[in-house]
N, C-alpha and C positions, 0 to 999 in steps of 0.2 A: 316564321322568321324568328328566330333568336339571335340579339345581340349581346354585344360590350355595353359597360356600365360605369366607367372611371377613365379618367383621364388618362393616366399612363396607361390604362389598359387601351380605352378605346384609340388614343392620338396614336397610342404606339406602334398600335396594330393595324391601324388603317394607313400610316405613314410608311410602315411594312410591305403593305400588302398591295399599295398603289403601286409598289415598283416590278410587283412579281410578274414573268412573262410564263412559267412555265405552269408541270401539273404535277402534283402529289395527290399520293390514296392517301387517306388517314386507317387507322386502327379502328374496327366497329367495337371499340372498347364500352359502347351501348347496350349491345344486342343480349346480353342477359340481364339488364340492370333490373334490381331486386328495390320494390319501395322500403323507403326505411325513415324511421323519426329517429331527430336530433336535438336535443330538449337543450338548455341552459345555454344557448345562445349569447343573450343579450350582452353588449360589448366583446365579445369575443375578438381577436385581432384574428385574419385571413386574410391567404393571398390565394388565389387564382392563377392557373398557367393556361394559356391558350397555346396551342399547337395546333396550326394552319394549315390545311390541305385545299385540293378541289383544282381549280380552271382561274389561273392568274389572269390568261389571255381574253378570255370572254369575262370574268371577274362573278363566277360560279365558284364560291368559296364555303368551306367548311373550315371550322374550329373544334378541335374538343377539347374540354373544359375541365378541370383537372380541380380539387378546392382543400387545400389543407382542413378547415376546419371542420372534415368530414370522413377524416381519416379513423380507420375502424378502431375502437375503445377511447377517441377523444373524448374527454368529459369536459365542459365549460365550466361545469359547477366545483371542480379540482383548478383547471386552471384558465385563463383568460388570453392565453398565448398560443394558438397555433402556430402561427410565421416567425418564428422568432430572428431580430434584424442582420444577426449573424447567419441561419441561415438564408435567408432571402438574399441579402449581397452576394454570398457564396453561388447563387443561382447564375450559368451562362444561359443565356438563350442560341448564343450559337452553339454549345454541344448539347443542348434539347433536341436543338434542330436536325444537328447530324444525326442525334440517337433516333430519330421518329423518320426521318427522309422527311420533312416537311417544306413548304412552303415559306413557313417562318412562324416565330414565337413573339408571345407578348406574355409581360407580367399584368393583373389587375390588382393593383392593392400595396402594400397594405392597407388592408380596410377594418374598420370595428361593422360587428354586424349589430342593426337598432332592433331588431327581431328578436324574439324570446325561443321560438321551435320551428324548427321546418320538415315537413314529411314532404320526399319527393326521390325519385331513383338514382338509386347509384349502381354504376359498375364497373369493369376492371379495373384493379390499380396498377397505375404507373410507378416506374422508379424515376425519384428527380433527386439528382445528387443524394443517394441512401436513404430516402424516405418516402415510404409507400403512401401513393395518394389516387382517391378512388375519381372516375368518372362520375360527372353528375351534370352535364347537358351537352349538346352540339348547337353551336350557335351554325346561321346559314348566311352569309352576307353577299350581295350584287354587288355588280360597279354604281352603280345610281347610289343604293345606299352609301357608300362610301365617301361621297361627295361631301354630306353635312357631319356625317355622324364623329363625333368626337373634337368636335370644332366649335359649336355655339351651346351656351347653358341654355336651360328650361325649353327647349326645341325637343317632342314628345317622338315616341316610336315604338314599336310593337315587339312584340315578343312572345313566341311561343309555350306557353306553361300552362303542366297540368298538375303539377306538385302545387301541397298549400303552403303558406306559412300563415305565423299566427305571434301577435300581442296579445301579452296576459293582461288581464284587469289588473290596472295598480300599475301598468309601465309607461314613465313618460314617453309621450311617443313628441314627434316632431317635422309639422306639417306645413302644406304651401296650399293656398288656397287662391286659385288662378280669378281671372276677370268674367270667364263662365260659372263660374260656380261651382268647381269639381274642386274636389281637396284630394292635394296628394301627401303618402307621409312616406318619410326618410327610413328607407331597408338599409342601407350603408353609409357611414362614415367616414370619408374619406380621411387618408392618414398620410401614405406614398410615403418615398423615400425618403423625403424632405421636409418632413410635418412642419407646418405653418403655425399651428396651435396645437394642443392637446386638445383634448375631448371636453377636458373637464373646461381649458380655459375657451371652448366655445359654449361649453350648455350654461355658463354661468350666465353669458348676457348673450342668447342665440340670435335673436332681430337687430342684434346694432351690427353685425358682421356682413349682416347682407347689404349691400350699395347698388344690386344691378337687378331688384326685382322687376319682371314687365309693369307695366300703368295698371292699378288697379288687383296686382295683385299681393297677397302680405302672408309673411310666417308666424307661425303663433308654435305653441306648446300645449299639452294637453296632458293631464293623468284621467288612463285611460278608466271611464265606470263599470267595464264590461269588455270579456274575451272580444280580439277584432281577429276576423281570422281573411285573409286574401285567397280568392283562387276563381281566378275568371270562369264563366260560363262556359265561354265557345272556347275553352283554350288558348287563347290571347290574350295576353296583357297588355297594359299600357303604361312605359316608364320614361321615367326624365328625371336628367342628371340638374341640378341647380350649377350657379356660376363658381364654384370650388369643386364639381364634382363627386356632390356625395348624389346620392343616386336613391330617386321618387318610384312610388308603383301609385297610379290611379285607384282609389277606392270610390266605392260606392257600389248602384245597383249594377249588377254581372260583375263586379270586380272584387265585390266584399261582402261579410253578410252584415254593415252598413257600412255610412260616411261618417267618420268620428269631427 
């Protein structure tokens, strides 16, 4: 199962997709995806397009996953702008939808990514209002999952992946460390259309923002002493959005090669 990761994406798209009665194919805009690494990452602004297909009526649903900041010759290390806010407002989601025959659309993001590289496959690119952007996963969602997802912070959930990504030694990374004992840290940024704060005016004092951690559990910071790199065992991951919706991956043993 591959899900959403962000508020507007996930509220948006689950609030979508509860009302869907009917059935769309999607595009196997997958079926040659070629692995490929994208280096210079870290803070990078992306958005995400999901485009809906599958079984409204039974709630057998497909996504596929669309990510500006994966567009072929983007360089991070040139510029930090994928999404730019002019284009993203320019985006309809209902002439996405006409143009794919879907089920229905959602934006995720704007988001900064907190990741330094990610190798993982992409394939066909879409056109979304004149700019080519490549596939790079199918999320799967039920009616059951639908129910929580996108509704309550720190509430964990699964996710299909076999792509890595990876923190360089030397990156502040930014972590949650639950009442079990599992540390999770921060892949995304949440930004959305409405930014609440910048980046900067959250990392300055990142623990006094949060108000709704569960009992027992705390955020902390870290500069990292050694490359972390993520990519589950059995192809599963484990992720959770915190209460503004920037969006956690499980680390540790099967999930990383440690718990920072």
């Amino acid at each position: 199962m591959k899900i959403l990761n962000k508020l507007t994406g996930v509220a948006a798209i689950v609030a979508t997709i509860t009302m869907l009665t009917g059935c769309a194919n999607l595009k196997d805009d997958g079926a040659d995806a070629k692995v490929s690494r994208i280096d210079n990452l870290n803070q990078v602004r992306y958005l995400e397009i999901f485009v809906v297909g599958g079984n409204g009526i039974t709630g057998n649903l497909r996504a596929n996953v669309y990510n500006t900041s994966l567009i072929p010759g983007f360089d991070g290390a040139t510029t930090k702008d994928s999404a730019p806010q002019e284009y993203v407002e320019g985006l309809s989601t209902e002439q996405i939808k006409k143009q794919f025959g879907a089920l229905g659309v959602a934006l995720n993001g704007p988001k900064l990514w907190m990741i330094d590289w990610f190798e993982l496959p992409l394939g066909k690119d879409e056109d979304f209002n004149g700019r080519e952007i490549p596939w790079c996963a199918t999320l799967h969602l039920t009616k059951s999952q639908l129910k929580t997802m996108g509704k309550v912070g720190y509430q964990t959930t699964t996710i299909e992946r076999t792509s890595k990504l990876g923190y360089n030694k030397g990156t502040t990374v930014y972590l949650i460390d639950d009442a079990e004992g599992n540390t999770w840290i921060m892949k995304g940024f949440e930004i959305g259309m409405n930014p609440k704060w910048t980046f900067q005016e959250f990392a300055a004092d990142p623990a006094s923002h949060f108000q709704h951690l569960p009992p027992g559990w705390k955020f902390r910071t870290k500069v990292l002493d050694q490359d972390l790199i993520l990519i589950p065992e059995t192809g599963v991951a484990t992720i959770m959005p915190d209460e503004f919706y920037n969006v956690y991956d499980k680390t540790g043993p099967g999930y990383s090669n440690y718990k920072p």
